[in-house]
Structures are given as structure tokens and as C-alpha cells.
DOSE-498458 format. One record per residue (C-alpha): residue number from 1; residue in three letters; x, y, z negated. Coordinates in steps of 0.001 Angstrom, whole numbers, padded with zeros to 6 digits. Each point is the difference from the previous one (the first is absolute). Example, Ala and Ser with C-alpha at 12.3 -4.5 7.8 and 13.67 -1.06 7.14 Angstrom:
# residues 2
  nr rest      xx      yy      zz
   1  Ala  012300 -004500 -007800
   2  Ser  001370  003440  000660
//
This chain:
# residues 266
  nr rest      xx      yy      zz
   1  Unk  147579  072761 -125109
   2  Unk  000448  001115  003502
   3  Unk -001553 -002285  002686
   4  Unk  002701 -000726  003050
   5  Unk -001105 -002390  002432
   6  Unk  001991 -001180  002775
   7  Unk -002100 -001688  001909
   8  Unk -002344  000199  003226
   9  Unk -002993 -000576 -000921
  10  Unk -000640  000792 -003709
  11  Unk -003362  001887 -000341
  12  Unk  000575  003656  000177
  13  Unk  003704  000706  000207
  14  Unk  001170 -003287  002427
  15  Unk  002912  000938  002252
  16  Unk  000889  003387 -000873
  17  Unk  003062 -000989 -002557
  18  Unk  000862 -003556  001523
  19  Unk  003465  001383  001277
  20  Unk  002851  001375 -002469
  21  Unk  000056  003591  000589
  22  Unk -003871  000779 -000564
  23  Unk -000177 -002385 -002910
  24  Unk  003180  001786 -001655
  25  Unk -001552  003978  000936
  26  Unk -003182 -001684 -001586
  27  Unk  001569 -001545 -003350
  28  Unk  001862  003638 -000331
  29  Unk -003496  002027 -000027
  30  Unk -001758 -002560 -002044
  31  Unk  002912  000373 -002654
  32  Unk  000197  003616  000237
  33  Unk -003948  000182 -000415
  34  Unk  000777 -002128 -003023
  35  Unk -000703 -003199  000132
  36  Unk  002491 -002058 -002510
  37  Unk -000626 -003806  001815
  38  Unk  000418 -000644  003745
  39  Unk -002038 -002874  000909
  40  Unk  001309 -002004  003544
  41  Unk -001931 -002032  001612
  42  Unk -000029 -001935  003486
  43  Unk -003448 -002072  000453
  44  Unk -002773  001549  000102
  45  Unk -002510 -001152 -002457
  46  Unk -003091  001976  001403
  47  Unk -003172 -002114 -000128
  48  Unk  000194 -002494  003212
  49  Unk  003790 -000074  000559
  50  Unk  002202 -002749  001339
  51  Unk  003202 -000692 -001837
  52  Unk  002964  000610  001812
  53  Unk  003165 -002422  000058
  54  Unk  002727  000764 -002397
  55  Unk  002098  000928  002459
  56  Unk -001843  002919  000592
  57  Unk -000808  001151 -003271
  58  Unk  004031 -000399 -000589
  59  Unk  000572  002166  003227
  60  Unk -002161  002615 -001225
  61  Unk  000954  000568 -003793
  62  Unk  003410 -001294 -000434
  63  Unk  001850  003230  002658
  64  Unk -002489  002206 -002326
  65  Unk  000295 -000700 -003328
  66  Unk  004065 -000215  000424
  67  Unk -000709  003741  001127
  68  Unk -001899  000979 -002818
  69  Unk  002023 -001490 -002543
  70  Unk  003108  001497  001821
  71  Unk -001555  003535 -000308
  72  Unk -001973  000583 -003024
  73  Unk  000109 -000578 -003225
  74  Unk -003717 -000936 -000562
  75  Unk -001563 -003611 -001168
  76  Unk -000671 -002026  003358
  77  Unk -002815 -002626  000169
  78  Unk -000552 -003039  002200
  79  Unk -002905 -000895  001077
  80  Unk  000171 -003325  001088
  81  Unk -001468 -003447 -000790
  82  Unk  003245 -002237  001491
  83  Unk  002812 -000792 -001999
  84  Unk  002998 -000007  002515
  85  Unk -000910  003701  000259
  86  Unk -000204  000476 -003881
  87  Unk  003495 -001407 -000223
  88  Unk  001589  002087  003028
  89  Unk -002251  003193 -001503
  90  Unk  001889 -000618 -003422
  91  Unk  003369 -000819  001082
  92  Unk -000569  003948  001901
  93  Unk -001117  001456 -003509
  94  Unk -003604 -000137 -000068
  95  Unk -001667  000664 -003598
  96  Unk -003423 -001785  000569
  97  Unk -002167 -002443  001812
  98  Unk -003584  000711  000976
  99  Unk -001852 -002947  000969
 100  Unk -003554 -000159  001228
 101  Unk  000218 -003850 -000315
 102  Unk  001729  000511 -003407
 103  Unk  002463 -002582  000574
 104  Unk -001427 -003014  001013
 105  Unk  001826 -000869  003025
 106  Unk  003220  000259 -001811
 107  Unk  001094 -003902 -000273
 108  Unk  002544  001767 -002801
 109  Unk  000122  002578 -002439
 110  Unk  004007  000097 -000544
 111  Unk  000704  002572  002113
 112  Unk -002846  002335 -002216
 113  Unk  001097 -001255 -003327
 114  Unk  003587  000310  000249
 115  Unk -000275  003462  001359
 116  Unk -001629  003240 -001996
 117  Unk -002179  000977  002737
 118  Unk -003942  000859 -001244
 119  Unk -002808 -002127  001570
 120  Unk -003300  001376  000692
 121  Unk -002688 -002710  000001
 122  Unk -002996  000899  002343
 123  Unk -003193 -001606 -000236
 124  Unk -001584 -001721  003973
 125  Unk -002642 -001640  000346
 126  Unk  000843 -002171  003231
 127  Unk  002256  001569  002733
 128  Unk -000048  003355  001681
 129  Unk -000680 -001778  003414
 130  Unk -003643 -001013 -001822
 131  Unk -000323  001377 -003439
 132  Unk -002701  002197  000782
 133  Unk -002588 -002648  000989
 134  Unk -002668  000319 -001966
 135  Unk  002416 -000323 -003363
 136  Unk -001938 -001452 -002983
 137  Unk  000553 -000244 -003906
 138  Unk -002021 -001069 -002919
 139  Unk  001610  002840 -002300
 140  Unk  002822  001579  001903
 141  Unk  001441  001988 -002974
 142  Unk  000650 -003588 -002167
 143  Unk  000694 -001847  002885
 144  Unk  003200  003227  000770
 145  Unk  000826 -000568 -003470
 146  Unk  000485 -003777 -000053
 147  Unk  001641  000869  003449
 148  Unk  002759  001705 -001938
 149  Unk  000000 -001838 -002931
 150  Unk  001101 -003067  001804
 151  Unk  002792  001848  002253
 152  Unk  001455  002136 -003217
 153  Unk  000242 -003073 -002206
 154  Unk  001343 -002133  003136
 155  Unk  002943  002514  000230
 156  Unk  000715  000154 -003831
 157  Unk  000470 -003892  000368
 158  Unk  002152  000984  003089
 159  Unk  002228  002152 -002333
 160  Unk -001175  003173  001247
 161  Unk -000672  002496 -002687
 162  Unk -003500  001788 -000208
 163  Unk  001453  003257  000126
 164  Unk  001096 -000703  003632
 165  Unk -003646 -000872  000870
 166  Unk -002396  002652  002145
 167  Unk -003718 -000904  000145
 168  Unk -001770  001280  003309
 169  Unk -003855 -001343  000177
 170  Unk -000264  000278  003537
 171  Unk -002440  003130  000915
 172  Unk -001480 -001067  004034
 173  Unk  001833 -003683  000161
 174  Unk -002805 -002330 -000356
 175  Unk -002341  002273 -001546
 176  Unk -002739  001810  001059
 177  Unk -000837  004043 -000647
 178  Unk -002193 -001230 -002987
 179  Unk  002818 -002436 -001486
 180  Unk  002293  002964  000988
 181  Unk -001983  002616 -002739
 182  Unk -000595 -002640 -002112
 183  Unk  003794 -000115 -000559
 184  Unk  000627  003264  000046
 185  Unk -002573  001120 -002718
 186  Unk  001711 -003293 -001936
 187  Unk  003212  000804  000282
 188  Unk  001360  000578 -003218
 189  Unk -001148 -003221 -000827
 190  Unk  002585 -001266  001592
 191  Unk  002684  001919 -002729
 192  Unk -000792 -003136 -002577
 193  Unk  002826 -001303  001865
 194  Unk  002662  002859 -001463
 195  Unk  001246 -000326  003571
 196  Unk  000346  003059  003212
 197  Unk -003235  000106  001850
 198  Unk  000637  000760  004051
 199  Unk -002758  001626  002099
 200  Unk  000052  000289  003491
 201  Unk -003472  001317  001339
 202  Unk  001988  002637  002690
 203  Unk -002023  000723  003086
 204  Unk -002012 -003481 -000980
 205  Unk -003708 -000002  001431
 206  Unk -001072 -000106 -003547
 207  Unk  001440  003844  000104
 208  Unk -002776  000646  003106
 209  Unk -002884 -002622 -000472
 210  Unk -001431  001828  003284
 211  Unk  002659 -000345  002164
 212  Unk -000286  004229  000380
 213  Unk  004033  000400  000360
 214  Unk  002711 -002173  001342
 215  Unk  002418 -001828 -002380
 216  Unk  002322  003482  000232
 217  Unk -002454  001928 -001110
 218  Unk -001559 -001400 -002889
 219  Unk  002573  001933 -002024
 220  Unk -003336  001010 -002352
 221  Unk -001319 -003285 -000661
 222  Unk  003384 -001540 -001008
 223  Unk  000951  003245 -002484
 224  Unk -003537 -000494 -001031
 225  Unk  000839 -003786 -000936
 226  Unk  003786  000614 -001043
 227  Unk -000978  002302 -002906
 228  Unk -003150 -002375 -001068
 229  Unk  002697 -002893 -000283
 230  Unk  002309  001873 -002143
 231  Unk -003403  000911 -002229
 232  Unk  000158 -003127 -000380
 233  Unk  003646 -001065 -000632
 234  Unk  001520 -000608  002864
 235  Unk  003840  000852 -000127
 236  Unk  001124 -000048  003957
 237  Unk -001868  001398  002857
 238  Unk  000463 -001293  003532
 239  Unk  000217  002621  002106
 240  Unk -000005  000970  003703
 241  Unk -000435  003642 -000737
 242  Unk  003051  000568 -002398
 243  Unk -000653  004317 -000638
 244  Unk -003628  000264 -000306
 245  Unk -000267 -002999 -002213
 246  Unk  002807  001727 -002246
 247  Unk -001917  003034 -000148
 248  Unk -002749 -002069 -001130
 249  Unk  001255 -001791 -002449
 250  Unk  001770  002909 -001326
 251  Unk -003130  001939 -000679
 252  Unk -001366 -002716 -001592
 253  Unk  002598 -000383 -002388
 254  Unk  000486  003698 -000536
 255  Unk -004403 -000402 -000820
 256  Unk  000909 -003135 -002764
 257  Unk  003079  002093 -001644
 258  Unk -002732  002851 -000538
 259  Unk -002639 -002553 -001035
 260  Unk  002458 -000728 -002462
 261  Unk  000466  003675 -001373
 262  Unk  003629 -000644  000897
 263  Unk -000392  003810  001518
 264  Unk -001361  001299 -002542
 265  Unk  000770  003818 -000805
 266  Unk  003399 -000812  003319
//
């Protein structure tokens, strides 16, 4: 999944793909590094950031996505937590929703259940503006479990088939760089569910716990991270850095097949 943000003031790519030409030149070289998701979003959600009106949000991802759908033939994601966008967002094609706030400001779930799109459900503790605040919990891998639990079986009741459902426990919102490895060394825990498991730990200060590079350049740290997740099942990887995490994950699946003898005497 190829990050695109279109915003001004996300954490280490704000304002350079907020207009429609550098977002579409950007969406062409993620897909053509291979990335098979395009995820837009238009709030930042970086730790300490102010919501913006939905006006804004509107201005910034509605011209774009149009684009993208318009141009490529490639599974579009929106990233957004407000419905009126959802609805415009699906009425223009888009094939999922991914919500940091996993739905709960939607007064309604019509609009998701009578269309096909896939949710992914992401696991906050509080709100980006003050989620990092000394974040607390008792056990935090039962209490992301009963997180899920609750929203998965709320959208069955809904109507909404589990095998629309994307689980996403959150890596840096509300959780410290202790909770963060905690989760990550845990993760396959998390496959009890039979559901996707999103990870998003690109250019995240868990990928640099010494602040040595800036967000751009912690392109080892988050490689480091994105083939640990899939160790441990993840199925999608968040990415800002489309190629290099390809090569990545390519080796490491080319290292399993041989695990596997599948090359054997090839």
C-alpha cells in the first residue's frame, strides 16, 4: 500500500503532493515501483495535529482521487474518518476506507453496508492531537483484541460481512516505543481473527528510537519493521517508500520459497 498524502503538514511528506499534478506523477511511480493499493489521505494524523474542517479535507482529496481513478487501474483507498467524504469517495469509485477512528463518528453505516467497499479498522488510543501523552494500558495486546472484537462483531450486526473487514492495531497512535515492540513481536496473535492484518510503521520514530535521521530517511528502520510484521503475518504494508520496500519483501519471500525446498534441484 502506497502512502499519498495530500496535506500540509503530515509528518515527513506534508505539502509536496497537495496539488493534482505532483500527487498524480507520485501515484504513477508508486504503481510502477509496485505497489497494488493507493492509500489517500488529507489530515494529517502525526502525533499533536489539529483536525482540519471537512471542507478542507474535501478540497484536498476529492480533485485527486477523481484523477487517480480516471487514470489507473489500481485499488484506491480513503483515508478518512468523515462520512460525507466516504459517500462522495464511493460515488467516484473508491474500493476501501481506512479509518484511524475506525468509524465512530459515522452517525450511519448505510452508505458502507450497501456498498462493497473494504473497511480497515485501526486501533487509537485517544486522538492524534494528544494520543501520545503518556498512553497507558493494563495489557495492551487483550485490551487491542477486545478493541476489535467489539468493532468486527458490531459490523456483522451492521450487515457487513467479515471478509470486508481489515484489522490495523495502530503502531505510534497512542502507544509508546515499548507498546509499539510489544505489538510487533505479537503480531500474529492477532491472525485468531482469520481477518487482513495492516501495518503501517513507515518512517515512524519507532523505525529511529534516536532520532539519528529525519522521517525521509529512516528508509532502514521501516524495511527493518515491514519484513518483521510480515514474519509475523501481516498481509499489507503501508508504505512511503514503494521500490525499496518491494525489493524487500521480495527477497524475503524468494528466502521462505527456499526455506520451503520449493527450489530445490531449479
Amino acid at each position: 500500500m502506497g502512502i499519498l498524502n495530500v496535506t500540509s503538514d503530515s509528518f515527513s511528506d506534508g505539502g509536496k503532493f497537495i496539488n493534482v499534478k505532483n500527487a498524480i506523477k507520485q501515484v504513477s511511480k508508486m504503481i510502477l515501483e509496485g505497489a497494488s493499493i493507493i492509500d489517500v489521505g488529507g489530515e494529517s494524523s502525526r502525533p499533536g495535529a489539529k483536525r482540519v474542517s471537512e471542507k478542507v479535507e474535501e478540497s484536498r482529496v476529492i480533485p485527486i482521487i477523481k484523477e487517480i481513478i480516471k487514470e489507473f487501474n489500481i485499488i484506491v483507498s480513503i483515508n478518512t474518518s468523515r462520512q460525507n467524504i466516504l459517500t462522495k469517495c464511493i460515488d467516484l469509485g473508491v474500493h476501501m476506507i481506512n479509518d484511524i477512528r475506525s468509524l465512530r463518528e459515522f452517525s450511519s453505516l448505510h452508505v458502507i453496508s450497501k456498498s462493497d467497499i473494504m473497511i480497515c479498522l485501526m486501533h487509537m488510543r485517544g486522538s492524534p492531537r494528544f494520543m501520545q501523552k503518556k498512553p497507558k494500558y493494563n495489557c495492551i495486546l487483550s485490551e487491542i483484541k477486545k478493541f476489535f472484537e467489539k468493532k468486527i462483531n458490531f459490523l456483522k450486526s451492521k450487515g457487513i460481512s467479515k471478509d470486508r473487514i481489515i484489522i490495523d492495531p495502530g503502531f505510534g497512535f497512542g502507544k509508546t516505543i515499548n507498546h509499539n515492540f510489544t505489538l510487533l513481536s505479537n503480531l500474529g496473535k492477532f491472525k485468531s481473527f482469520n481477518i487482513p492484518i495492516l501495518v503501517g510503521m513507515s518512517r515512524k520514530s519507532m523505525t529511529d528510537e534516536n532520532n539519528l535521521f529525519t522521517p525521509e530517511s529512516r528508509l532502514s528502520g521501516s524495511i527493518s519493521c515491514a519484513i518483521l510484521s510480515l514474519i509475523e503475518g501481516a498481509s499489507i504494508i503501508r508504505a512511503h517508500d514503494v521500490k525499496e520496500t518491494i525489493v524487500a519483501i521480495d527477497i524475503f519471500k524468494k528466502f521462505i520459497l527456499a526455506k520451503k525446498n520449493l527450489f530445490y534441484g531449479k
